[in-house]
N, CA, C and O atoms as a GROMACS GRO file, in nm:
protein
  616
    1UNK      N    1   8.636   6.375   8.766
    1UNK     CA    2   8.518   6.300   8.802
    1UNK      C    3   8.442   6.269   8.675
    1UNK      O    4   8.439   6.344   8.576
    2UNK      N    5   8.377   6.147   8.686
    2UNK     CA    6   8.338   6.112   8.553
    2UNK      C    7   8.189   6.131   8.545
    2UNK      O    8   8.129   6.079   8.640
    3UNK      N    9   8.107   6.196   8.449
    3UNK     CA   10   8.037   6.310   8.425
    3UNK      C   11   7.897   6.224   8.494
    3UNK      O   12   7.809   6.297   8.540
    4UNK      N   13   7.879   6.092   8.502
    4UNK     CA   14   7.737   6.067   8.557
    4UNK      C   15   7.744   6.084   8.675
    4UNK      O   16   7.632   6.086   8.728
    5UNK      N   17   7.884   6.105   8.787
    5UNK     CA   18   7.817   6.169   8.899
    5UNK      C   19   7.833   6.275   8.936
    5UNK      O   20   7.790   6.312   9.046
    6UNK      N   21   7.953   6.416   8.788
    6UNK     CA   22   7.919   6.533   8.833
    6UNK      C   23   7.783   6.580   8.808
    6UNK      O   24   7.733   6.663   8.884
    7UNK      N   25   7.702   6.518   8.677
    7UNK     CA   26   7.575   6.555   8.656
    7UNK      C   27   7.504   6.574   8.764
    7UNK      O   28   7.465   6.684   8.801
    8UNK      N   29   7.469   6.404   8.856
    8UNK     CA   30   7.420   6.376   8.916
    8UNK      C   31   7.448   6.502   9.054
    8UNK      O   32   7.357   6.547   9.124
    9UNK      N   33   7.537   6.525   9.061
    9UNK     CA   34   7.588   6.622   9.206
    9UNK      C   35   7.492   6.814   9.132
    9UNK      O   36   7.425   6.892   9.199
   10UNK      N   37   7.524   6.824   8.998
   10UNK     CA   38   7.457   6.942   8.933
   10UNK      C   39   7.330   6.930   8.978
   10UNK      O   40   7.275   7.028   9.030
   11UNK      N   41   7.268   6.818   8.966
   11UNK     CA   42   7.088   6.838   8.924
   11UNK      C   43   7.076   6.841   9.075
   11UNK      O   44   6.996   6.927   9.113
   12UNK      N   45   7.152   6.750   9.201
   12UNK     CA   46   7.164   6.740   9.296
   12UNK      C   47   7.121   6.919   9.379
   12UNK      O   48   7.035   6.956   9.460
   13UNK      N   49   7.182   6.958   9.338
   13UNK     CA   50   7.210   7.107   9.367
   13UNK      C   51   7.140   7.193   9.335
   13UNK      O   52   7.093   7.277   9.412
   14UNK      N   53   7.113   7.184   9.170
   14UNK     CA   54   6.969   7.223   9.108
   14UNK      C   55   6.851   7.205   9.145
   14UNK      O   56   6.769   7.295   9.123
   15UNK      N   57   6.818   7.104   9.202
   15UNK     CA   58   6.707   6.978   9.179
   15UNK      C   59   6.665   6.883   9.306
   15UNK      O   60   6.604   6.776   9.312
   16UNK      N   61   6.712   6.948   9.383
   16UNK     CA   62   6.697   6.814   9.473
   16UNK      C   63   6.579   6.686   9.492
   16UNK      O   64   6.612   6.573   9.528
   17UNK      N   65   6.460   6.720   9.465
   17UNK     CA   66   6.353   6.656   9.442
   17UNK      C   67   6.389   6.598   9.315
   17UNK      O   68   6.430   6.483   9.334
   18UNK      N   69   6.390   6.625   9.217
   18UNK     CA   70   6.486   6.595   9.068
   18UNK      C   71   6.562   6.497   9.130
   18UNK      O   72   6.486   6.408   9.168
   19UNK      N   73   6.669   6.474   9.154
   19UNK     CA   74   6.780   6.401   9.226
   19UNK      C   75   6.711   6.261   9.298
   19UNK      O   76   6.705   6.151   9.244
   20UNK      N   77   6.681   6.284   9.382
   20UNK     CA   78   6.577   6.187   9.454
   20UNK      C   79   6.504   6.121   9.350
   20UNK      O   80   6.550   6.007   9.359
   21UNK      N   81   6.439   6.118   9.279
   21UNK     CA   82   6.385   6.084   9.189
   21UNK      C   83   6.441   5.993   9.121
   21UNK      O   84   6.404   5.878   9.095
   22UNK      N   85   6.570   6.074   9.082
   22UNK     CA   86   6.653   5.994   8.966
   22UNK      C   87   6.684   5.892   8.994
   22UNK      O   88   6.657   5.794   8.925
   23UNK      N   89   6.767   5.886   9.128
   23UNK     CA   90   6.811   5.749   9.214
   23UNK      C   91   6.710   5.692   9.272
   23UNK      O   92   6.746   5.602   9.346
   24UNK      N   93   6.578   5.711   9.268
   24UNK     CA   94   6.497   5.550   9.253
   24UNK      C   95   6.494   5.528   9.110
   24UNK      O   96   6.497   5.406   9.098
   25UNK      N   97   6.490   5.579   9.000
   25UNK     CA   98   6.492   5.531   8.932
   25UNK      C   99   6.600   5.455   8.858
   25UNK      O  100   6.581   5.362   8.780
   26UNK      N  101   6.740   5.518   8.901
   26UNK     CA  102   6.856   5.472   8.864
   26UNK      C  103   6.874   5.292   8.924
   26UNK      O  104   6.923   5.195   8.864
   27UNK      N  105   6.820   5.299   9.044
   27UNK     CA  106   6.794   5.193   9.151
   27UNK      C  107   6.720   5.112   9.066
   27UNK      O  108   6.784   5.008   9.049
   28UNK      N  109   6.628   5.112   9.013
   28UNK     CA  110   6.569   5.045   8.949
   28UNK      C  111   6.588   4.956   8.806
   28UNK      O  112   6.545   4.848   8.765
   29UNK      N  113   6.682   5.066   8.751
   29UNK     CA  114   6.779   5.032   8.637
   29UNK      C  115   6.906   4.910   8.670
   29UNK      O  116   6.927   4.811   8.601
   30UNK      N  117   6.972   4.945   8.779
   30UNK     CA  118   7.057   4.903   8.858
   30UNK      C  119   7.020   4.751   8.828
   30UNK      O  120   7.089   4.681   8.754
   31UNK      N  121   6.865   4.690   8.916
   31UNK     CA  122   6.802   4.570   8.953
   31UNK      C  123   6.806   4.472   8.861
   31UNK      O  124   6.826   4.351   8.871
   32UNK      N  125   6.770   4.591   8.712
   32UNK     CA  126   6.680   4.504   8.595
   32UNK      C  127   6.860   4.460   8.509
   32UNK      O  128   6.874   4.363   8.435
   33UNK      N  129   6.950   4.535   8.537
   33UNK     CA  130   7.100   4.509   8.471
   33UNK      C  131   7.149   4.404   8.488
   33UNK      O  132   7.063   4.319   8.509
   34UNK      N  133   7.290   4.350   8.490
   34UNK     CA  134   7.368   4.206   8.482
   34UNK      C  135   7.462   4.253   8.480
   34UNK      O  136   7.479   4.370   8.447
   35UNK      N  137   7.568   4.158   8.523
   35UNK     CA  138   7.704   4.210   8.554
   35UNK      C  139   7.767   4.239   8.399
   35UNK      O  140   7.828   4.340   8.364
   36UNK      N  141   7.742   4.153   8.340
   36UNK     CA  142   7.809   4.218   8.161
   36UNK      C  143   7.760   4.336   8.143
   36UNK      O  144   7.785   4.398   8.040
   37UNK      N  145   7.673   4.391   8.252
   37UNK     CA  146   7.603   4.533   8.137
   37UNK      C  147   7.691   4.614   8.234
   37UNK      O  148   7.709   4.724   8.180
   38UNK      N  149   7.766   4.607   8.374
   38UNK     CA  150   7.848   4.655   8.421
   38UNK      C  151   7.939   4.810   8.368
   38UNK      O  152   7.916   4.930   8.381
   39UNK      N  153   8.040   4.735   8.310
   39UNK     CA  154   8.113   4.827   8.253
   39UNK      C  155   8.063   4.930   8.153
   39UNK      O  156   8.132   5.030   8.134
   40UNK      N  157   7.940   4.914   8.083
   40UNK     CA  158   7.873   4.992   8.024
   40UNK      C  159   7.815   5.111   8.125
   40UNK      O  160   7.848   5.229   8.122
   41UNK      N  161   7.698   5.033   8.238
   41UNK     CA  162   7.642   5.136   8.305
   41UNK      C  163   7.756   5.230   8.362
   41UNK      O  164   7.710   5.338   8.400
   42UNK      N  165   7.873   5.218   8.376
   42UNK     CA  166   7.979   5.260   8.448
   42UNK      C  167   8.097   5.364   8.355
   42UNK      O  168   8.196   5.434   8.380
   43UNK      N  169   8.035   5.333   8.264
   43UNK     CA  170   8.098   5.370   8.125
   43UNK      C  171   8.204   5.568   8.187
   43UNK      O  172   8.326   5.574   8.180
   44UNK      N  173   8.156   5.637   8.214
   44UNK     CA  174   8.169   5.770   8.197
   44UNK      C  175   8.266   5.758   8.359
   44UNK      O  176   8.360   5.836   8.358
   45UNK      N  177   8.257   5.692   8.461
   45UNK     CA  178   8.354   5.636   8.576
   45UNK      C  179   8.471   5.574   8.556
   45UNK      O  180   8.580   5.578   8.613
   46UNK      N  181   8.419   5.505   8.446
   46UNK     CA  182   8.608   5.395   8.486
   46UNK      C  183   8.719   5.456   8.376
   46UNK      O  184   8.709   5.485   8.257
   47UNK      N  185   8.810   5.459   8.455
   47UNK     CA  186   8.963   5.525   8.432
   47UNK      C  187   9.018   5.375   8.382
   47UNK      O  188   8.974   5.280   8.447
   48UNK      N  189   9.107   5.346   8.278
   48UNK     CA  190   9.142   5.250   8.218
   48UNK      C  191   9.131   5.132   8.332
   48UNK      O  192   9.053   5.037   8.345
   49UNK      N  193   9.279   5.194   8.436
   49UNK     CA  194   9.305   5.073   8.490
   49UNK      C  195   9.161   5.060   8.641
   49UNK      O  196   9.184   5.047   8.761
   50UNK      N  197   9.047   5.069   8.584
   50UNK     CA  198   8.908   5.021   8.711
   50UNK      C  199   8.887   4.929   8.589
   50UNK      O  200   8.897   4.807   8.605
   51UNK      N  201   8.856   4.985   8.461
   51UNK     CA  202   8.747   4.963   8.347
   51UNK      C  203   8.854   4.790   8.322
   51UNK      O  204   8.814   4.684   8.274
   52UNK      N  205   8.977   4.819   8.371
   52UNK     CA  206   9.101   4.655   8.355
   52UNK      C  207   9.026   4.585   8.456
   52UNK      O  208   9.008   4.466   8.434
   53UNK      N  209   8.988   4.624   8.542
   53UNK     CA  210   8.939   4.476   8.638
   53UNK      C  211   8.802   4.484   8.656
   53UNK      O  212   8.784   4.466   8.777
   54UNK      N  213   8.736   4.496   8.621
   54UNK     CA  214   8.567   4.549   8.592
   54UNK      C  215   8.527   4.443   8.518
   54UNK      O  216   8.436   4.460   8.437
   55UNK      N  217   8.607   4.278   8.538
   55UNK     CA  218   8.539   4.183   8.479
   55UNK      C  219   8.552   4.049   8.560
   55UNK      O  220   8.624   4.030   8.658
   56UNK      N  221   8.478   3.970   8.506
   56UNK     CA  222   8.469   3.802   8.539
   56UNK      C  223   8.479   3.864   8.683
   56UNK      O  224   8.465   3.982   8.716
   57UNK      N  225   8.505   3.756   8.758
   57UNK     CA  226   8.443   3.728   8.921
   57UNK      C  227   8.436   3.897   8.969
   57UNK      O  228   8.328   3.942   9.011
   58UNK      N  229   8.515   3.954   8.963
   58UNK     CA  230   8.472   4.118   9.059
   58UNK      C  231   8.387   4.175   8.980
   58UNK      O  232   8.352   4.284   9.026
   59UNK      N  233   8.333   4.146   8.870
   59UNK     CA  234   8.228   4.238   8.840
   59UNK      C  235   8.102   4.162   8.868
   59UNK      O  236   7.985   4.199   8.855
   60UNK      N  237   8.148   4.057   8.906
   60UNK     CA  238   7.991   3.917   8.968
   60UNK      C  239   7.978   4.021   9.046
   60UNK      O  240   7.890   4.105   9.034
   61UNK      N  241   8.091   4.019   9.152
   61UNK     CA  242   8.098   4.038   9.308
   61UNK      C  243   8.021   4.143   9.347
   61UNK      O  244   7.942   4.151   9.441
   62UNK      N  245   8.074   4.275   9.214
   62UNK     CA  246   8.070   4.393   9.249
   62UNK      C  247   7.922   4.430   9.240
   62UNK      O  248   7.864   4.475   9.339
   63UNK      N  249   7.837   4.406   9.084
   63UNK     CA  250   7.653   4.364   9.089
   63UNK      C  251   7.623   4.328   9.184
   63UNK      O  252   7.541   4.382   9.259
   64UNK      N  253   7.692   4.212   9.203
   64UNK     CA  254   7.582   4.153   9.350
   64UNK      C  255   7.590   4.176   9.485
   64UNK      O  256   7.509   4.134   9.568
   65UNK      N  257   7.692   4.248   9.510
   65UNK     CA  258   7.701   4.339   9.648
   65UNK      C  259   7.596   4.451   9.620
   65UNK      O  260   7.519   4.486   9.710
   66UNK      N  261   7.592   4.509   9.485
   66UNK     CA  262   7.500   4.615   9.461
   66UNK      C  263   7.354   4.599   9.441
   66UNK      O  264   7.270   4.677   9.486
   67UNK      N  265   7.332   4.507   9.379
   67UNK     CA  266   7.213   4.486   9.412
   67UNK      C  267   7.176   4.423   9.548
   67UNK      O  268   7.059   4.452   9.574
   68UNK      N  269   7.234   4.347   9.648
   68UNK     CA  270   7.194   4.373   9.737
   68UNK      C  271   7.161   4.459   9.831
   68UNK      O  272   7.068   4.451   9.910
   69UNK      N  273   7.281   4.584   9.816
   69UNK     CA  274   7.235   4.631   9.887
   69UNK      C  275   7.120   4.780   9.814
   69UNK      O  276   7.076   4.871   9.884
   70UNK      N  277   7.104   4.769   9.712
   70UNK     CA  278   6.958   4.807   9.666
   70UNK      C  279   6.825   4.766   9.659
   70UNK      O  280   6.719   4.815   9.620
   71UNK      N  281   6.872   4.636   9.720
   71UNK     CA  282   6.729   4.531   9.707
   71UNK      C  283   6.595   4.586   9.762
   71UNK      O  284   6.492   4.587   9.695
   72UNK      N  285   6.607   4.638   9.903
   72UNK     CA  286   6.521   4.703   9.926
   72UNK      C  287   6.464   4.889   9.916
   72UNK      O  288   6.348   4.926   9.903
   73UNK      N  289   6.576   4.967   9.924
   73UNK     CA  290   6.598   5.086   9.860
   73UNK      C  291   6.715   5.164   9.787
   73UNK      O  292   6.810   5.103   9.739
   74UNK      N  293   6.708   5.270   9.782
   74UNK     CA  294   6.817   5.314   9.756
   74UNK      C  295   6.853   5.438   9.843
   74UNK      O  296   6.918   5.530   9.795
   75UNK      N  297   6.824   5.438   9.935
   75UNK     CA  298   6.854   5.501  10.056
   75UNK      C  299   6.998   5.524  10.055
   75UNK      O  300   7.048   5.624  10.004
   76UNK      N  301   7.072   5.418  10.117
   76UNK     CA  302   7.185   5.404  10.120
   76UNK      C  303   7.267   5.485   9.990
   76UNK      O  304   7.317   5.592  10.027
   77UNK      N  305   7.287   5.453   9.853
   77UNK     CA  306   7.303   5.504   9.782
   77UNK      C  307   7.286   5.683   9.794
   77UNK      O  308   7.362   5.779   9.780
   78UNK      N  309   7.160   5.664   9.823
   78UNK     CA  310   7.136   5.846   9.803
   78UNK      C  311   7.205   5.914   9.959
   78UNK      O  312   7.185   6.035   9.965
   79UNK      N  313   7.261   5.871  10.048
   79UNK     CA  314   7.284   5.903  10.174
   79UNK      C  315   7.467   5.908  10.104
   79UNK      O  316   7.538   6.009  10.104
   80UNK      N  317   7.496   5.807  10.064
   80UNK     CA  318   7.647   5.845  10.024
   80UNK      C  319   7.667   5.908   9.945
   80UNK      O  320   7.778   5.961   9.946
   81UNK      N  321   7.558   5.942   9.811
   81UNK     CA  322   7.617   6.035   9.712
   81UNK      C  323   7.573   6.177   9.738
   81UNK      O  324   7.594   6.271   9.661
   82UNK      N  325   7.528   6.181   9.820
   82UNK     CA  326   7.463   6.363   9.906
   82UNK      C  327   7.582   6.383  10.007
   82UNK      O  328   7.621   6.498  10.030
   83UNK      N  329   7.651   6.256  10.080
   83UNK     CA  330   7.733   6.279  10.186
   83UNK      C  331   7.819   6.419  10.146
   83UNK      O  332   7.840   6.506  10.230
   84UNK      N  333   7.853   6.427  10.048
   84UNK     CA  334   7.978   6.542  10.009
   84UNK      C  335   7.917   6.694   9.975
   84UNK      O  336   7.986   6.793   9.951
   85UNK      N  337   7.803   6.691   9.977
   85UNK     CA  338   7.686   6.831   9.929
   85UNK      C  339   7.637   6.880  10.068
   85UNK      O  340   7.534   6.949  10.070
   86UNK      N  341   7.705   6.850  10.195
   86UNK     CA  342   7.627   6.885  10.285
   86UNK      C  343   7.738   6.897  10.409
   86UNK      O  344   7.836   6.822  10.411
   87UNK      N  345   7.716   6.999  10.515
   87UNK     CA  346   7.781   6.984  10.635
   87UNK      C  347   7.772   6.819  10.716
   87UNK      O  348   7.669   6.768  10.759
   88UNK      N  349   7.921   6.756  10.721
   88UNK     CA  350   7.880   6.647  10.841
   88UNK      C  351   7.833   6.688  10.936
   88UNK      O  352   7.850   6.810  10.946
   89UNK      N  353   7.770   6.636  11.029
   89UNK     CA  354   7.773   6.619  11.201
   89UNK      C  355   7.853   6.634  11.270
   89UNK      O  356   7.830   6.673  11.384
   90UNK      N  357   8.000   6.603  11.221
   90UNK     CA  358   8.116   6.622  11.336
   90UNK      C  359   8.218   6.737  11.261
   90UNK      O  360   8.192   6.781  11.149
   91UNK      N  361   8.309   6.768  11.322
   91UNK     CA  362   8.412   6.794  11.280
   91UNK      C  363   8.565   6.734  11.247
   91UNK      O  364   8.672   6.715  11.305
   92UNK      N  365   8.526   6.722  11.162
   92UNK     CA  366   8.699   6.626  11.127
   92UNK      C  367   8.821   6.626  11.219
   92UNK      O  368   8.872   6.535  11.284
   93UNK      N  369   8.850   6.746  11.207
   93UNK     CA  370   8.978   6.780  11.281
   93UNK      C  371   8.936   6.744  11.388
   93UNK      O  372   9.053   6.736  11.424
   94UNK      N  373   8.871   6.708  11.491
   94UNK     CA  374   8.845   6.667  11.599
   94UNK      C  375   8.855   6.496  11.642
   94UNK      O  376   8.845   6.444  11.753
   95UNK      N  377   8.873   6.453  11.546
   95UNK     CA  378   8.895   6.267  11.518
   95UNK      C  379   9.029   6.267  11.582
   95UNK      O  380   9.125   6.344  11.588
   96UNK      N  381   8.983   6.108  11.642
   96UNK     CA  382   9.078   6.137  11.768
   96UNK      C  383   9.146   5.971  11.780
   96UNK      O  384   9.212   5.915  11.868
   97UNK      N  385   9.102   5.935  11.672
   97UNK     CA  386   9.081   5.766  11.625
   97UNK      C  387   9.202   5.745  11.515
   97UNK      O  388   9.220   5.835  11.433
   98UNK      N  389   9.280   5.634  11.513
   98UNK     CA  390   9.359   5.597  11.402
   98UNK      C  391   9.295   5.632  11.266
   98UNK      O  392   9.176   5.603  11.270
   99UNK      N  393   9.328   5.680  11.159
   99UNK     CA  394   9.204   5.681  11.010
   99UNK      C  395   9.379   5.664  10.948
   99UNK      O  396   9.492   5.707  10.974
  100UNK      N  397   9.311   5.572  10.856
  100UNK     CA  398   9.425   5.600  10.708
  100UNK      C  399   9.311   5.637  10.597
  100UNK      O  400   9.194   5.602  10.616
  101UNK      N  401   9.350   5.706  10.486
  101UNK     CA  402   9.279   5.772  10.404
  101UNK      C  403   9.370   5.685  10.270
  101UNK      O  404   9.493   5.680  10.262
  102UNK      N  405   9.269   5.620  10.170
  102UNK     CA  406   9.324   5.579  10.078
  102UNK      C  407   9.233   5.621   9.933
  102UNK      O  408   9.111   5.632   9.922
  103UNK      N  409   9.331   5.637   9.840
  103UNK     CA  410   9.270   5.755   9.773
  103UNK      C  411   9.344   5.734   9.611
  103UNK      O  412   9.467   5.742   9.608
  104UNK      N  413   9.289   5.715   9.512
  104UNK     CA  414   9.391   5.678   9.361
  104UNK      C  415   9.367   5.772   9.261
  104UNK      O  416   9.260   5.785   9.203
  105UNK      N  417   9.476   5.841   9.240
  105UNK     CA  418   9.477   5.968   9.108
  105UNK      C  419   9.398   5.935   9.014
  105UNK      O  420   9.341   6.017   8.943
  106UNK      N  421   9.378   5.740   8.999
  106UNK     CA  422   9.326   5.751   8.866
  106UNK      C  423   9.164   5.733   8.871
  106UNK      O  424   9.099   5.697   8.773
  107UNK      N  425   9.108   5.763   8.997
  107UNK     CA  426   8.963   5.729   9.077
  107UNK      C  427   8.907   5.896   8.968
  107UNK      O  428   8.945   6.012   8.954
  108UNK      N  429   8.772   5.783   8.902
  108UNK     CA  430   8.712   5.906   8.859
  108UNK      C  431   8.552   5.876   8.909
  108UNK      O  432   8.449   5.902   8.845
  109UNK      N  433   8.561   5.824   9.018
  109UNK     CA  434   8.422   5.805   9.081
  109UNK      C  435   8.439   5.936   9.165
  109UNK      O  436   8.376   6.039   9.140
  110UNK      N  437   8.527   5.922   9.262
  110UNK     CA  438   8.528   6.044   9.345
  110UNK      C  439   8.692   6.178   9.286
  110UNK      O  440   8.803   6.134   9.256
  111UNK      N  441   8.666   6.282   9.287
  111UNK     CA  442   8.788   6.334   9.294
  111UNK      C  443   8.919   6.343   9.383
  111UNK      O  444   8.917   6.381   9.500
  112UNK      N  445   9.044   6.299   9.308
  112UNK     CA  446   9.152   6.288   9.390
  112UNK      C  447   9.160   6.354   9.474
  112UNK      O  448   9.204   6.309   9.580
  113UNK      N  449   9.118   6.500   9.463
  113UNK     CA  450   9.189   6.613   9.551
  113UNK      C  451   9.076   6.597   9.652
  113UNK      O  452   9.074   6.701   9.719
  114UNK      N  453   8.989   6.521   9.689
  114UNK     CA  454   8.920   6.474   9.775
  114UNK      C  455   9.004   6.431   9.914
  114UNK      O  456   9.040   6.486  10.018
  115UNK      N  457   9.013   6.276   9.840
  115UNK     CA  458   9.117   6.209   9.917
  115UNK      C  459   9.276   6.287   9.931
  115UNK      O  460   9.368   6.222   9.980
  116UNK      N  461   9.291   6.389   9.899
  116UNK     CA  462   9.406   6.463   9.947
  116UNK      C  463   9.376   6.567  10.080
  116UNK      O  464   9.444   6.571  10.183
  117UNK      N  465   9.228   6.668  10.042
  117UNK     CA  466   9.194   6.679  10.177
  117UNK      C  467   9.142   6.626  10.262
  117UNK      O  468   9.189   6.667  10.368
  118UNK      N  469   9.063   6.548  10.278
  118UNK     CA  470   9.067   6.424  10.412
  118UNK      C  471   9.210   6.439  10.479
  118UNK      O  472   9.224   6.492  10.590
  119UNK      N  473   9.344   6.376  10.385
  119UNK     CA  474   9.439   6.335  10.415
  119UNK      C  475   9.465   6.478  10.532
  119UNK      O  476   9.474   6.470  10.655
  120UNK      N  477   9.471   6.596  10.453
  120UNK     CA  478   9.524   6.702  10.499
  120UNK      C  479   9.438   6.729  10.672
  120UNK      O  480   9.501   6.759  10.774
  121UNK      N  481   9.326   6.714  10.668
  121UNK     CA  482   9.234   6.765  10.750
  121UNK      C  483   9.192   6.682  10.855
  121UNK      O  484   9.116   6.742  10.931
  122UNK      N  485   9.214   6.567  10.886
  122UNK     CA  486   9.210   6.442  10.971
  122UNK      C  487   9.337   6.436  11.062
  122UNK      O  488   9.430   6.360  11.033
  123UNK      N  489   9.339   6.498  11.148
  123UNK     CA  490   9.448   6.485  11.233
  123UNK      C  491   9.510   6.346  11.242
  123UNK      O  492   9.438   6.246  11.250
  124UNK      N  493   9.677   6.339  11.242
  124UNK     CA  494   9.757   6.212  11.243
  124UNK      C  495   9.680   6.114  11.112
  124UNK      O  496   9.712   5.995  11.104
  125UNK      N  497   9.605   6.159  11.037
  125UNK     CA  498   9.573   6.094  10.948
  125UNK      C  499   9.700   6.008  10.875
  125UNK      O  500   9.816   6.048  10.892
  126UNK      N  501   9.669   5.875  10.785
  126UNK     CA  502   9.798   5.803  10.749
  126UNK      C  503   9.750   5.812  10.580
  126UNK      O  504   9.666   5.737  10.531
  127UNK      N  505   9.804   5.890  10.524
  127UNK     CA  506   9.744   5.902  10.378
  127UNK      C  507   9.810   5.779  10.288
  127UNK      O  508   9.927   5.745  10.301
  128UNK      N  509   9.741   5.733  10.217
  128UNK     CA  510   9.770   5.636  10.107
  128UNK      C  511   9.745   5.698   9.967
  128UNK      O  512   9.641   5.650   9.922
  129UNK      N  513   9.795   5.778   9.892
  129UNK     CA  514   9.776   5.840   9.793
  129UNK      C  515   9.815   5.803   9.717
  129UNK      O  516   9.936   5.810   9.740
  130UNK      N  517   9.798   5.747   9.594
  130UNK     CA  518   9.801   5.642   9.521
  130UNK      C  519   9.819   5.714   9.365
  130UNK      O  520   9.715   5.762   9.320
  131UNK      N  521   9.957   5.727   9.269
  131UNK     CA  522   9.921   5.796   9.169
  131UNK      C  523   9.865   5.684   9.040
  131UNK      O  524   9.846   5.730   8.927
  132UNK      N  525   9.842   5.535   9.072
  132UNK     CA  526   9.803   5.446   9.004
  132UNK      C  527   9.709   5.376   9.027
  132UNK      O  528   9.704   5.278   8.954
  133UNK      N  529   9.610   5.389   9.118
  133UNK     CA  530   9.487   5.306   9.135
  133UNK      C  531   9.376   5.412   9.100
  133UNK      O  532   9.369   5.533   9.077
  134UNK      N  533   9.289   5.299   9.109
  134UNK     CA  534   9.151   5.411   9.083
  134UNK      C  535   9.105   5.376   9.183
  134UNK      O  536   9.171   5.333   9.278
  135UNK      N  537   8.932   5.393   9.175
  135UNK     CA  538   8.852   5.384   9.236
  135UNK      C  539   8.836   5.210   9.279
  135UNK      O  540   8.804   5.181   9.394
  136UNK      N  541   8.857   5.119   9.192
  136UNK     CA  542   8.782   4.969   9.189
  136UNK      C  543   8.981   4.941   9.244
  136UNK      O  544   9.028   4.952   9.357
  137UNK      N  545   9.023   4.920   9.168
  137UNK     CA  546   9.145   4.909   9.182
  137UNK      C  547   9.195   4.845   9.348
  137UNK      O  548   9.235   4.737   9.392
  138UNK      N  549   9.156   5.021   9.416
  138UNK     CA  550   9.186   4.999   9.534
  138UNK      C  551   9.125   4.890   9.648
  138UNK      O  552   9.162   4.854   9.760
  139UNK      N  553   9.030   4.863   9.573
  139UNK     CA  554   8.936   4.727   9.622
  139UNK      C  555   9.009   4.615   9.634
  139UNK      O  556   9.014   4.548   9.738
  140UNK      N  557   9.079   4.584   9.510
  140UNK     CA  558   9.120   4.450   9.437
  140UNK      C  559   9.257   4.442   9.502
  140UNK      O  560   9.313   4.340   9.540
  141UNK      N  561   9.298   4.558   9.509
  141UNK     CA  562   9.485   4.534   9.546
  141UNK      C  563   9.503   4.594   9.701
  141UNK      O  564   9.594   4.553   9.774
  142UNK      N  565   9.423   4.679   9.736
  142UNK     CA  566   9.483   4.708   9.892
  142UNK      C  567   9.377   4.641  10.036
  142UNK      O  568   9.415   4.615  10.151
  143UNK      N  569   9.260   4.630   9.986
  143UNK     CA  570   9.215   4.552  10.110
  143UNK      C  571   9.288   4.471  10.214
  143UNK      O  572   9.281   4.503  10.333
  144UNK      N  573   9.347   4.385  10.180
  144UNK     CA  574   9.423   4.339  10.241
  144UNK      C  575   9.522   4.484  10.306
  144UNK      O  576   9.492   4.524  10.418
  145UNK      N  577   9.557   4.507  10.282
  145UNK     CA  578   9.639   4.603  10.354
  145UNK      C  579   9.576   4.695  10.460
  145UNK      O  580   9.629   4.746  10.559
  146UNK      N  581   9.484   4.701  10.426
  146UNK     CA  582   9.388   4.789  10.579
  146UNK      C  583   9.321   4.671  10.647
  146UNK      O  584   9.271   4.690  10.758
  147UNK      N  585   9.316   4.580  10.604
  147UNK     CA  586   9.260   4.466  10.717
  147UNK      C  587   9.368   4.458  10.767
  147UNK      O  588   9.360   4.511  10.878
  148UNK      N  589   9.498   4.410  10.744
  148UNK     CA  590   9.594   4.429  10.812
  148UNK      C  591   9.626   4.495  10.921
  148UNK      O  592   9.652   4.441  11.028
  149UNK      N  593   9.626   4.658  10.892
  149UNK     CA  594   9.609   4.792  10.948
  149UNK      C  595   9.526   4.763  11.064
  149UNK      O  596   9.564   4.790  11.178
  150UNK      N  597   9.391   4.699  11.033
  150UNK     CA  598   9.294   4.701  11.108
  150UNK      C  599   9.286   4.608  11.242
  150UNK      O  600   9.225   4.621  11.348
  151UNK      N  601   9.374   4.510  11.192
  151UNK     CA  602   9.359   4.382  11.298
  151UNK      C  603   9.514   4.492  11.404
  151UNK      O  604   9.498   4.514  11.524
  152UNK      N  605   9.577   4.516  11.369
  152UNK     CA  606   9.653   4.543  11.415
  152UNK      C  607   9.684   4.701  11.506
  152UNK      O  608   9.780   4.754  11.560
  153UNK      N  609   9.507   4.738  11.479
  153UNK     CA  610   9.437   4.840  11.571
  153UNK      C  611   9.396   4.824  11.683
  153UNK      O  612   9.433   4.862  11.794
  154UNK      N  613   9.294   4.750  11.639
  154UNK     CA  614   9.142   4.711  11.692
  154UNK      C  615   9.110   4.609  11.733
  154UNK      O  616   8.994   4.591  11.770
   0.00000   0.00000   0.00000
């Protein structure tokens, strides 16, 4: 994991008021940035092959999905990066729903062995374990493949 969000998970733990804090202010940093400053703010996350496509149109895409959806808080943000510091609501093993779990060795946003237990712990789960994508990666090259998946669910 690449150290701005084990920090962030430390002070998290340390700090929680601390934490909160940070991500409005990070949010705020986020707003005032540009997609060229991208790969910089991201710097300590991207594993070669994210930091390879972390330009021209997906890094438009990728800012401006993000700042939208920071436009008004950073709620969202702070609700997914706490998601893993805390008991869910349900119990996994109890999913009773198609899930494929897709997951890239070279992801240093989240840890692999993440996406390995999901895989493990999600009953009939369909693991996609990936020893060559990262984190962005899996954006760019498999979407299509779970929309696929998906139409062919649901």
């Amino acid at each position: 994991m690449g150290s701005d969000n084990a920090d962030d998970i430390h002070l998290h733990l340390d700090n929680p008021e601390a934490a909160r804090a940070k991500s409005r202010r990070d949010r705020l940093d986020w707003l005032q940035g540009t997609p060229g400053q991208l790969a910089e703010a991201l710097e300590t996350l991207l594993s070669p092959v994210d930091a390879s496509v972390l330009v021209d149109e997906f890094a438009e895409w990728l800012f401006r999905s993000s700042e939208e959806a920071l436009a008004t808080s950073d709620e969202g943000w702070w609700e997914d990066g706490t998601a893993h510091l805390a008991p869910w609501s349900f119990d996994l093993e109890t999913s009773r729903v198609p899930v494929q779990v897709w997951h890239g060795r070279q992801d240093k946003f989240v840890p692999f062995q993440h996406g390995q237990w999901l895989a493990a712990h999600i009953p009939n789960a369909e693991p996609h374990l990936s020893d060559d994508d990262g984190h962005l990666t899996l954006v760019i090259d498999r979407v299509s493949d779970v929309h696929r998946w998906l139409l062919g669910h649901f």
